[in-house]
DOBA-571498 format. One line per 3 residues: number of its first residue (from 0); their letters; for each residue x, y, z of N, C-alpha, C, CB. Coordinates in steps of 0.001 Angstrom, whole numbers. Glycine has a CB too. Layout:
// residues N
NUM	a	X/Y/Z/X/Y/Z/X/Y/Z/X/Y/Z ~ ...
***
This chain:
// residues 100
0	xxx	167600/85661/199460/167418/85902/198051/168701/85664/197268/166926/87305/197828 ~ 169941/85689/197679/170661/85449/197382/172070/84130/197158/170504/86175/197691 ~ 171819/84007/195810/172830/82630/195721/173823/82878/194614/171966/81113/195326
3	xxx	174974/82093/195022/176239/82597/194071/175368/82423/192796/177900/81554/194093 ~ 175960/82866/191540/175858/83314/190453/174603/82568/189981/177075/83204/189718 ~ 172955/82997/190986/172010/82912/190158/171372/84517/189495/171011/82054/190963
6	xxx	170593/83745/189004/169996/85041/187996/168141/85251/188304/170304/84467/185930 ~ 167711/86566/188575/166798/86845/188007/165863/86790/187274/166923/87114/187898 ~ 164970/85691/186536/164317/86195/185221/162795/85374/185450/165330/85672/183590
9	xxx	162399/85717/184266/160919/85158/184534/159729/86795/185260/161213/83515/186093 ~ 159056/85882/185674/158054/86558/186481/158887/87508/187666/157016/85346/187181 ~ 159440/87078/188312/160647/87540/188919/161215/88813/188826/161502/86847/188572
12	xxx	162070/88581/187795/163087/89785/186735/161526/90742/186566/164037/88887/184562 ~ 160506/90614/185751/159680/91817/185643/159200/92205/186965/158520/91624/184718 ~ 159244/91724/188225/158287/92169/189321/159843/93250/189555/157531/90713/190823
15	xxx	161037/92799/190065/161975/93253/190437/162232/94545/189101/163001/92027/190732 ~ 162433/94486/188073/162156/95616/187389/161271/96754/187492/161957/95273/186544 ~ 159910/96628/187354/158842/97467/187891/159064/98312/188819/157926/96841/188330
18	xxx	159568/97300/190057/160065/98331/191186/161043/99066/191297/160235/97909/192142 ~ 162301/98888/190593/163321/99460/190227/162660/100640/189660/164194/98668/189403 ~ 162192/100427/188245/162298/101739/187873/161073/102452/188511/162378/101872/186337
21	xxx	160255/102323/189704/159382/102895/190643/160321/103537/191414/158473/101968/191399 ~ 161190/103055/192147/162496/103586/192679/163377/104277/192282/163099/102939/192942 ~ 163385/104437/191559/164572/104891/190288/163603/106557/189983/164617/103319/188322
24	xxx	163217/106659/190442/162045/108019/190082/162976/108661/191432/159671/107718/190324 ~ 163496/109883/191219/164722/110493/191806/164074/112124/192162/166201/110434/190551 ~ 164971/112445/193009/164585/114346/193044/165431/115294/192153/164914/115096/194695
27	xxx	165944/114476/191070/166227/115250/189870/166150/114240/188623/167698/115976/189995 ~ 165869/114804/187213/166002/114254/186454/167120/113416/185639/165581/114826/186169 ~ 168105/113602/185712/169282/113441/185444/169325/111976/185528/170165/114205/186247
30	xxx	169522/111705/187195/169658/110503/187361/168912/109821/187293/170025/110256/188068 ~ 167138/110242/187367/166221/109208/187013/166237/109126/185505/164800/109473/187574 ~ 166937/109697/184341/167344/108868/182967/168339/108285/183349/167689/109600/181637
33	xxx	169203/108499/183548/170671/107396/183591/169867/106420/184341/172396/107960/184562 ~ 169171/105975/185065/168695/104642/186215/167927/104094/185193/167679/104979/187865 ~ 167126/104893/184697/165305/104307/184174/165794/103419/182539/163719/106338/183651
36	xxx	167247/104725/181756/167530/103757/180507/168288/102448/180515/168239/104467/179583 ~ 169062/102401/182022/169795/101191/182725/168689/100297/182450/170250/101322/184435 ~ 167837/100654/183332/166812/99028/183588/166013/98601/182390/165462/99170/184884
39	xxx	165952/99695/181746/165375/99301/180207/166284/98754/179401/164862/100459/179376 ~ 167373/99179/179483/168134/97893/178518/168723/96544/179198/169516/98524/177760 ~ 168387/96280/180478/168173/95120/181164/167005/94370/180524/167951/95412/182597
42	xxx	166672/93747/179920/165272/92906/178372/164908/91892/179173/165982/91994/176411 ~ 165854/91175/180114/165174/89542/180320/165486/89084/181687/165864/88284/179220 ~ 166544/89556/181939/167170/88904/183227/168588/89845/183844/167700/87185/182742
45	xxx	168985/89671/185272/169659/90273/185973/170242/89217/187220/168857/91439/186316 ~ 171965/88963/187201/171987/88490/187909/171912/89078/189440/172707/87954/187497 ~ 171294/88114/190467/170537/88053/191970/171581/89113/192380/170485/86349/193033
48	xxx	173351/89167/192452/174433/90089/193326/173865/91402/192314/176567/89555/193238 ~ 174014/91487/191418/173612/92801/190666/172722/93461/191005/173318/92720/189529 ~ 171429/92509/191081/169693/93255/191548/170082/93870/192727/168151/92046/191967
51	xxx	170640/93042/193611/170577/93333/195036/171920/94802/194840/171067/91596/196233 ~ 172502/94832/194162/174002/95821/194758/172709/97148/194081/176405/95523/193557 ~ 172487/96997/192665/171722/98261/192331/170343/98754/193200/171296/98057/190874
54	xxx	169729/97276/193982/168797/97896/194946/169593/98536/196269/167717/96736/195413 ~ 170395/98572/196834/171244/98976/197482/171297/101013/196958/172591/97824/197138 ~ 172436/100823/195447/172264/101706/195070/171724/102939/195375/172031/101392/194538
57	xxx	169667/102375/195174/169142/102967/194562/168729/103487/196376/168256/102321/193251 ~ 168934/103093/197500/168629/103702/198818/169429/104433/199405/168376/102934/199663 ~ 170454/104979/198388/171383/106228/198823/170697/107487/198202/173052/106094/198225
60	xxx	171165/108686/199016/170388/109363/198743/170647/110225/197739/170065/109778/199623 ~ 169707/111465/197112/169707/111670/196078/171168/112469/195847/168464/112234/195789 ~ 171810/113261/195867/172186/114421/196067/173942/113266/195962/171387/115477/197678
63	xxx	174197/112103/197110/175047/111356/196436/174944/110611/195106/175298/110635/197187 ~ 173681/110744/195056/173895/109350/193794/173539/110058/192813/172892/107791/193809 ~ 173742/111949/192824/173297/112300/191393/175392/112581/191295/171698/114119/191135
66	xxx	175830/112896/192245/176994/113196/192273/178108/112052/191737/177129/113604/193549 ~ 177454/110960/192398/178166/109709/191470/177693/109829/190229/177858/108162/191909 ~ 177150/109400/189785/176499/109373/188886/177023/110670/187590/175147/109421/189560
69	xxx	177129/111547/187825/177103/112638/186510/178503/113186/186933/175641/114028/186433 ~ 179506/112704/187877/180795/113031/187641/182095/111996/187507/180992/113855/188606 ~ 181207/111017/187403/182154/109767/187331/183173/109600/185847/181066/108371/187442
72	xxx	184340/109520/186072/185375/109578/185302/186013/108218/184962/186240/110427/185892 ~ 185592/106821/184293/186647/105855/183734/187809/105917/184014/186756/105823/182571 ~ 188465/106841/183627/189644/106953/183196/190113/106946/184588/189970/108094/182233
75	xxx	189803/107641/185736/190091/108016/187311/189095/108110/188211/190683/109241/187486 ~ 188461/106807/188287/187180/106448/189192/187538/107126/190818/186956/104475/189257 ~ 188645/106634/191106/189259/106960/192114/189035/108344/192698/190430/106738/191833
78	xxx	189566/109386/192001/189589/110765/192031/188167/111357/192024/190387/111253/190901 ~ 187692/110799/190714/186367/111801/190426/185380/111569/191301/185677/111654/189035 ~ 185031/110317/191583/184194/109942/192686/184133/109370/193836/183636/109517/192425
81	xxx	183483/109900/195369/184136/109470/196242/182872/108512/196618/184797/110531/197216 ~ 182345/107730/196000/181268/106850/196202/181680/105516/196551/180455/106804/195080 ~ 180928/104710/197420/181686/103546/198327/182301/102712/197053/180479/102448/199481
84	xxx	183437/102017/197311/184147/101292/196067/183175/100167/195499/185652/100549/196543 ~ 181918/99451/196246/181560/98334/195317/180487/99041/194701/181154/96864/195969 ~ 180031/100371/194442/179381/100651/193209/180163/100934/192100/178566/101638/193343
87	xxx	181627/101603/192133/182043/101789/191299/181657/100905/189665/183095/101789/191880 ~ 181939/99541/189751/181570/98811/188271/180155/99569/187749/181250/96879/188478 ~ 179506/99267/188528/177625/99274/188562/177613/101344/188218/176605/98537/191037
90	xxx	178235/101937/188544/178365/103166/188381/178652/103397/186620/179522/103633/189428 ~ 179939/102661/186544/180415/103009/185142/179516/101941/184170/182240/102779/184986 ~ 178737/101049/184569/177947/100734/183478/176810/101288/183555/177775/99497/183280
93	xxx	176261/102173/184279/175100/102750/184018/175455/103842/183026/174416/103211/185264 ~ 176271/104317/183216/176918/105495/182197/177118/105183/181091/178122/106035/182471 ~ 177775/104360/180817/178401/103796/179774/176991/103389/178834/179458/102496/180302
96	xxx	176177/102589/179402/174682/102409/179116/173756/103295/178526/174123/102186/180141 ~ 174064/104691/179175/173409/105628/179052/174124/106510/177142/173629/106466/180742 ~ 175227/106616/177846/176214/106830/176497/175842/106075/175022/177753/106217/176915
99	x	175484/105170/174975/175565/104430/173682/174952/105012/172518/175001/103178/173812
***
């Protein structure tokens, strides 16, 4: 499924969405808004390394990924969260997302 910097979209992007936010349905609420307003302001397309790192993501379990998720610090990613380093980006834009 994966090729350097293709993208998602089409018929595609909505099947892979759907399931996301099917997945994205969490054992707390918290993080299923921060996930569910992510993929909603995703409108058209997602590139293929992205889909795949946030489907990744989304098969950690709850209890880490509410902990990433609602203590993550910009300013000191490092410190605040001890979540594997290649979510970090994908971490602070879900937040940041959520923030607006």
């Amino acid at each position: 499924m994966s090729t350097a910097h293709s993208t998602l979209t089409g018929s595609a992007f909505k099947n892979w969405r759907k399931k996301s936010l099917f997945l994205a349905k969490r054992g707390n609420l918290e993080s299923e808004l921060l996930l569910a307003k992510y993929l909603d302001s995703l409108k058209e397309s997602i590139a293929i390394e992205k889909a795949e790192l946030f489907r990744e993501l989304l098969s950690e379990n709850d209890q880490n990924l509410f902990r990433w998720l609602m203590t993550f610090d910009p300013k000191m990613p490092h410190k605040t969260v001890k979540s594997p380093e290649k979510y970090l980006p994908l971490i602070q834009e879900i937040r940041e997302n959520y923030l607006k």
